[in-house]
C-alpha positions in Angstrom: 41.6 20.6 44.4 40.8 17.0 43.1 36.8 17.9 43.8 37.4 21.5 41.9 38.8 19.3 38.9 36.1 16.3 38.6 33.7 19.4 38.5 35.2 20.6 35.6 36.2 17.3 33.6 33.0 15.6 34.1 30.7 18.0 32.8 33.5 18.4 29.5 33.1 14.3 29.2 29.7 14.5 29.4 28.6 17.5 27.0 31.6 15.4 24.9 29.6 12.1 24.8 26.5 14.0 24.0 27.9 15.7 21.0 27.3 15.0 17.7 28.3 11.6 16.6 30.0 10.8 13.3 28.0 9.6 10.5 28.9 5.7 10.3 28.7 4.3 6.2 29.6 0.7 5.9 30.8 -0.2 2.5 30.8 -3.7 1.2 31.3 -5.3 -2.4 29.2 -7.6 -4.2 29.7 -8.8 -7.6 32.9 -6.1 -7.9 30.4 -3.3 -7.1 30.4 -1.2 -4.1 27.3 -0.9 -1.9 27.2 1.8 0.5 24.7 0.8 3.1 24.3 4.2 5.8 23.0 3.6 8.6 21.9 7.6 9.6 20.9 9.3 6.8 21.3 9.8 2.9 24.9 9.3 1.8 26.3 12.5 0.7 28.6 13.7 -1.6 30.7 16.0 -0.6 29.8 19.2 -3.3 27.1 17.7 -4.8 23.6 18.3 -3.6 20.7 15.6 -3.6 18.0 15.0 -5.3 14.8 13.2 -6.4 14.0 13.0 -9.8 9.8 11.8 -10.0 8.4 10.8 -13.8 4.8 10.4 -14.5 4.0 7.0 -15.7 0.2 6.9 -15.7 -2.8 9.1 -14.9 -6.1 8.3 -14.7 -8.6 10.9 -14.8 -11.7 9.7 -12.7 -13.1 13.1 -13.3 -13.9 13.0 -16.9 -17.4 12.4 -18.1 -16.8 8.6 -19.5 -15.5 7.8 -16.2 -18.5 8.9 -14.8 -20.6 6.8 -17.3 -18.7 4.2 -16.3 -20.9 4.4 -12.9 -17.2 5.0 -11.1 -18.0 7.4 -8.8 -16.2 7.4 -5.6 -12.7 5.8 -5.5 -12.1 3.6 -2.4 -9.2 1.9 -2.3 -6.9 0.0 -5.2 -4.4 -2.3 -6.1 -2.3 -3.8 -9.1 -1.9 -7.3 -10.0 1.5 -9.4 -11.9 0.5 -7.9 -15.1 -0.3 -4.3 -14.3 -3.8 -4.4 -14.6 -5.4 -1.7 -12.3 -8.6 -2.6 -10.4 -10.1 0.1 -8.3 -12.7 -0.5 -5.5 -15.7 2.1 -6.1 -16.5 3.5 -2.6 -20.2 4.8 -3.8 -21.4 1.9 -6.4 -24.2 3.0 -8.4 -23.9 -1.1 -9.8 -20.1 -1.8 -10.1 -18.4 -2.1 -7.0 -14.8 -3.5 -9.1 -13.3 -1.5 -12.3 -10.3 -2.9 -14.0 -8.1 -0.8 -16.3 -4.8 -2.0 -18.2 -1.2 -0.8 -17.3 -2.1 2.2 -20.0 -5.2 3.2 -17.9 -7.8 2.5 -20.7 -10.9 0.7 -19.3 -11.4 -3.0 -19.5 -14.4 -4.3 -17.9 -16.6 -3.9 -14.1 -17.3 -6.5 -11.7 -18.5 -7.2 -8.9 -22.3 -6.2 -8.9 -24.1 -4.4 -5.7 -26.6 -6.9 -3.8 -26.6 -9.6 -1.8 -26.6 -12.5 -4.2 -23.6 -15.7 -5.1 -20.7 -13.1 -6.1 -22.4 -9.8 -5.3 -21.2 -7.2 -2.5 -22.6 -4.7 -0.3 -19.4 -3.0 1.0 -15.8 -3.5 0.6 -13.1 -2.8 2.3 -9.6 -4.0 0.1 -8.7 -5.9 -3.1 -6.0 -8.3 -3.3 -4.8 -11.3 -6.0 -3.5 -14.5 -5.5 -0.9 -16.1 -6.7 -3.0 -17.0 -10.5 -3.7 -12.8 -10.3 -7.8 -13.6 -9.6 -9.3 -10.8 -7.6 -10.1 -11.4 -3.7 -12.2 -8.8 -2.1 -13.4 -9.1 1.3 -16.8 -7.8 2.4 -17.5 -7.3 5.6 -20.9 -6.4 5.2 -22.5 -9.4 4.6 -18.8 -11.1 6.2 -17.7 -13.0 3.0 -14.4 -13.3 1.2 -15.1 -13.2 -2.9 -13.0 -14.7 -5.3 -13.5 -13.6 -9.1 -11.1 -14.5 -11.8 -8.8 -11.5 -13.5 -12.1 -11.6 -16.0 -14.3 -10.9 -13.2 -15.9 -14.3 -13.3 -17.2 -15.5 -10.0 -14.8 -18.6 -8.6 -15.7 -18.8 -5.0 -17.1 -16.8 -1.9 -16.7 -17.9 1.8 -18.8 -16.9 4.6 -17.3 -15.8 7.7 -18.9 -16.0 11.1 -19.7 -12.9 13.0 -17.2 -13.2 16.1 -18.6 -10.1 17.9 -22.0 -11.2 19.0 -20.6 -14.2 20.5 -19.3 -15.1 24.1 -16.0 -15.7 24.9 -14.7 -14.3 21.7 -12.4 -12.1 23.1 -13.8 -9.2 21.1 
């Protein structure tokens, strides 16, 4: 009788603790204002359905025929600094590898000439800005950090050492 009964209750405990769990939404207050913070999913209202409202702030059309005058032919990779200035990393440079447009997308200058010279690049992988907004680009082809000013004046480049050829690198 007891064996007949644990065969029954356990499996009843079990599909129980395996059931769906309550949605858990702490609530706290800060500054009189109450933050839900949910830890599953989306807080829900109860009658009122979702959603996700998207505007358009800026479009640039790398397509158009000044663009392409430009010498801007392949878009690599891009980033924004402090003041929303947009610099984009042309993965194809016929001259330019850098482009900078303003928040409004109009064109402001390129930088960052193709070759092998002080503050020229071969290929480039990322773009990022320091703390004064100057543009840091690493090339890995000829393994050098650039610096250039937001102006795309040439402030420093460091050379890197190529760690795969050597032993005991770990690489």
């Amino acid at each position: 009788m007891k064996k007949g009964l644990l065969e029954c209750v356990l499996p009843l405990m079990f599909l129980s603790a395996c059931g769906p769990k309550a949605q858990r939404v702490e609530r706290i207050f800060e500054n009189d204002v109450e933050v839900v913070i949910n830890h599953l999913e989306p807080y829900k209202v109860k009658g009122e359905t979702a959603t996700l409202d998207l505007e358009k702030e800026l479009s640039i059309d790398f397509s158009r025929e000044d663009m392409a005058k430009l010498g801007l032919a392949d878009i690599y990779n891009f980033n924004v600094d402090s003041r929303a200035n947009i610099y984009v990393l042309n993965g194809k440079p016929v001259e330019y590898f850098i482009f900078a447009f303003d928040g409004k997308g109009h064109f402001l200058k390129s930088f960052g000439k193709k070759g092998q010279g002080p503050g020229e690049l071969q290929w480039t992988l990322s773009i990022a800005f320091d703390s004064q907004d100057n543009v840091i680009v690493v090339d890995p082809g000829i393994r050098k950090n650039v610096v250039f000013d937001s102006q795309g004046n040439l402030i420093s480049e460091t050379a890197y050492p190529n760690l795969c050829g050597q032993r005991g690198s770990g690489l």
